[in-house]
TORGU-258473 format. One line per field, with one value per residue: residue in one letter; residue number from 1; x, y, z of N, C-alpha, C in turn. Coordinates in steps of 0.1 Angstrom, whole numbers, plus 2048, in hexadecimal, padded with zeros to 3 digits. Atoms other than C-alpha are relative to their C-alpha. Last residue first. Layout:
BEGIN
residu c(A,...) .
num c(NUM,...) .
n_east c(X,...) .
n_north c(Y,...) .
n_up c(Z,...) .
ca_east c(X,...) .
ca_north c(Y,...) .
ca_up c(Z,...) .
c_east c(X,...) .
c_north c(Y,...) .
c_up c(Z,...) .
end
This chain:
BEGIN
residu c(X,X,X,X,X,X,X,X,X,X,X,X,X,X,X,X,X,X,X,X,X,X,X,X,X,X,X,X,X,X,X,X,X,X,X,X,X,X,X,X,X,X,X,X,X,X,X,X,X,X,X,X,X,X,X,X,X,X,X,X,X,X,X,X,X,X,X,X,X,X,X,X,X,X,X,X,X,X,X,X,X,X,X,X,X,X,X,X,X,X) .
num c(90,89,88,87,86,85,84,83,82,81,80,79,78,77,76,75,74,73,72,71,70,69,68,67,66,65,64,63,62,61,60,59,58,57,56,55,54,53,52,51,50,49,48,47,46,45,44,43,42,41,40,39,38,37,36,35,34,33,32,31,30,29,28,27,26,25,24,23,22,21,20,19,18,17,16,15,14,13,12,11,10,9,8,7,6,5,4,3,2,1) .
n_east c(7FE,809,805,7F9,808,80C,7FA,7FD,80A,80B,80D,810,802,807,808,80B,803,809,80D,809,7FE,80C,80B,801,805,80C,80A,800,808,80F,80E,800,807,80A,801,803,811,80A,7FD,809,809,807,80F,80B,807,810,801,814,7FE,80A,808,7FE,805,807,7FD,803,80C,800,7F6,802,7F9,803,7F3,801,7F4,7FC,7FB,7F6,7F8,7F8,7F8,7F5,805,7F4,7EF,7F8,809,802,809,806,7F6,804,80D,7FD,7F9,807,80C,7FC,7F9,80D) .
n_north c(7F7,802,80F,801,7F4,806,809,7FB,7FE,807,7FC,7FA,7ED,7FD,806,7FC,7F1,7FA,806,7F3,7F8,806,7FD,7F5,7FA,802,7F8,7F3,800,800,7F6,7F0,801,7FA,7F6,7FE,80A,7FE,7F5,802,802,805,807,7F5,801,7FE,7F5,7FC,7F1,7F8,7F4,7F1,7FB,7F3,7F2,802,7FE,801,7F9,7F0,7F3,802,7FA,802,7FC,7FC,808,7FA,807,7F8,7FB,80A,80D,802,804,7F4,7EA,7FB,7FF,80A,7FE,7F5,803,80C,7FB,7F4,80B,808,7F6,7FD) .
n_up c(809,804,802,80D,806,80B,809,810,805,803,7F7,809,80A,7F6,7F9,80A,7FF,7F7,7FF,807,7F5,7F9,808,7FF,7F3,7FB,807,7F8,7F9,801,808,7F4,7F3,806,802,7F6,7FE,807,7FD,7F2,805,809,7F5,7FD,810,803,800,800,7FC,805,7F7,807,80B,804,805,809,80B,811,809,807,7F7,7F6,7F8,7F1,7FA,7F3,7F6,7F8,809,808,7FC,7FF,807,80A,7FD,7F6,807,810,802,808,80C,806,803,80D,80E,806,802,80E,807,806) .
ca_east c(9C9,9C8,9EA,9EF,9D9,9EA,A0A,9FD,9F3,A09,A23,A42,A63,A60,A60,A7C,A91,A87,A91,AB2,ABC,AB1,AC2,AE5,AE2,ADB,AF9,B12,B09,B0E,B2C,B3D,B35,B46,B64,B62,B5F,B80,B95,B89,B99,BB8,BC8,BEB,C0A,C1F,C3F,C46,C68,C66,C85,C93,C8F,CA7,CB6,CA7,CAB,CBE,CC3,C9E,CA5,C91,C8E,C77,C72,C4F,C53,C38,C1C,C01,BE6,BC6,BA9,BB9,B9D,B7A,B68,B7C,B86,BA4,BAF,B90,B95,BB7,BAC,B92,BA6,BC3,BAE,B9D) .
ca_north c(30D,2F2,2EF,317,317,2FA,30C,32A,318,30D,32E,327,32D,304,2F6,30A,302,2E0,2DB,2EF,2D3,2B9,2CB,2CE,2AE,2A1,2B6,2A8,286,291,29E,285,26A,27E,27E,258,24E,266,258,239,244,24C,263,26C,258,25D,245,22A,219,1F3,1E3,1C3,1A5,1A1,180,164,167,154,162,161,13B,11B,12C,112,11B,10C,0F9,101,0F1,0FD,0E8,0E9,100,123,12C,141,12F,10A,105,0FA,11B,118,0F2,0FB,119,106,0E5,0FA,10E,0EF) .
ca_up c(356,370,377,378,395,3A2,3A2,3B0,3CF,3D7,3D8,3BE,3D1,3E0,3C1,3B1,3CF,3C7,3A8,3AC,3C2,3A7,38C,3A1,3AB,388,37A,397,389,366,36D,386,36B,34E,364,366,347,33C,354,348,322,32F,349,339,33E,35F,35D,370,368,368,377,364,379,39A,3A1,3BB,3DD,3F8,418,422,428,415,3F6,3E0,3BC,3B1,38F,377,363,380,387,379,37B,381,397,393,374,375,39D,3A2,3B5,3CB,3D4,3DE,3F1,402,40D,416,42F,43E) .
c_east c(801,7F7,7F3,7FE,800,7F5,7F8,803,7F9,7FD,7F6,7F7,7EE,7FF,7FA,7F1,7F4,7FF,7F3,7F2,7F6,801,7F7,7F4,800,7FF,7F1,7F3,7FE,7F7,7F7,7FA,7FE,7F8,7EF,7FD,7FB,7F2,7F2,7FC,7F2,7F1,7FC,7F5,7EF,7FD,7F0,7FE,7F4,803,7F7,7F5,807,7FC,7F5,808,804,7F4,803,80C,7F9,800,7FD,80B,800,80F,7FF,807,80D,80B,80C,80C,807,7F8,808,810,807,7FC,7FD,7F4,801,808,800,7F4,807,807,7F7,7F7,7FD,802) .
c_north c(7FB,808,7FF,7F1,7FD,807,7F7,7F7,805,7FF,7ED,7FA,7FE,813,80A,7FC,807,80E,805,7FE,810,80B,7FF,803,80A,803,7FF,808,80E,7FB,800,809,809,7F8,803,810,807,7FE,807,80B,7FB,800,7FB,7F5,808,7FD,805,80F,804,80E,802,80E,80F,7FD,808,80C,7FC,804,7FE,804,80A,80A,7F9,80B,803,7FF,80F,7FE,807,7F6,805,804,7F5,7F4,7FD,7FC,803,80F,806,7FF,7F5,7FE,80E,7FC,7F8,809,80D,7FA,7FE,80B) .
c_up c(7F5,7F1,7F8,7F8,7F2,7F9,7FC,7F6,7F0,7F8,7FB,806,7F9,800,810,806,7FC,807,80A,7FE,7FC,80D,809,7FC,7FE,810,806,7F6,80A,810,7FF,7F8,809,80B,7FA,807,80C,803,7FF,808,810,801,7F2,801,803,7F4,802,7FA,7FC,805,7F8,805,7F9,7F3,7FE,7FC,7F7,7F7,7F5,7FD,7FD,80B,80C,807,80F,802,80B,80A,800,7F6,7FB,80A,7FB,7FA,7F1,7FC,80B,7FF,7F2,7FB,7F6,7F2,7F7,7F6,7F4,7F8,7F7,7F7,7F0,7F6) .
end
């Protein structure tokens, strides 16, 4: 039932591949036969890009609006009622 569902998926036009592959499968029967090695990649650091960036200015402005909304209410609860509808009506 599996096969039946991931075959289906992976032939599927908008999610899956949507045909079948135009490639030959390399069979190992054993685990004492591999294949050769590719050419290594070597990882260097490289500096934080441009997401980096998105995401930094995210944590800023949402630390800004808790800091505003916190201070908010401080402010709120420092100035008396009564005084503030006073002032309201003035």
């Amino acid at each position: 039932m599996r096969r039946k569902y991931f075959y289906k998926m992976l032939m599927d036009e908008q999610l899956g591949l949507g045909r079948e592959s135009h490639f030959e499968f390399k069979y190992l029967p054993t685990l004492t036969r591999t294949t050769r090695l590719g050419q290594r990649r070597s990882t260097k650091l490289e500096r934080p890009g441009l997401e980096s960036l998105g995401h930094l200015g995210l944590l800023t402005a949402f630390g800004v609006v808790v800091t505003l909304g916190i201070a908010l209410v401080f402010a709120a609860k420092l100035i008396p009622s009564d005084r503030f509808l006073h002032a309201m009506r003035v």
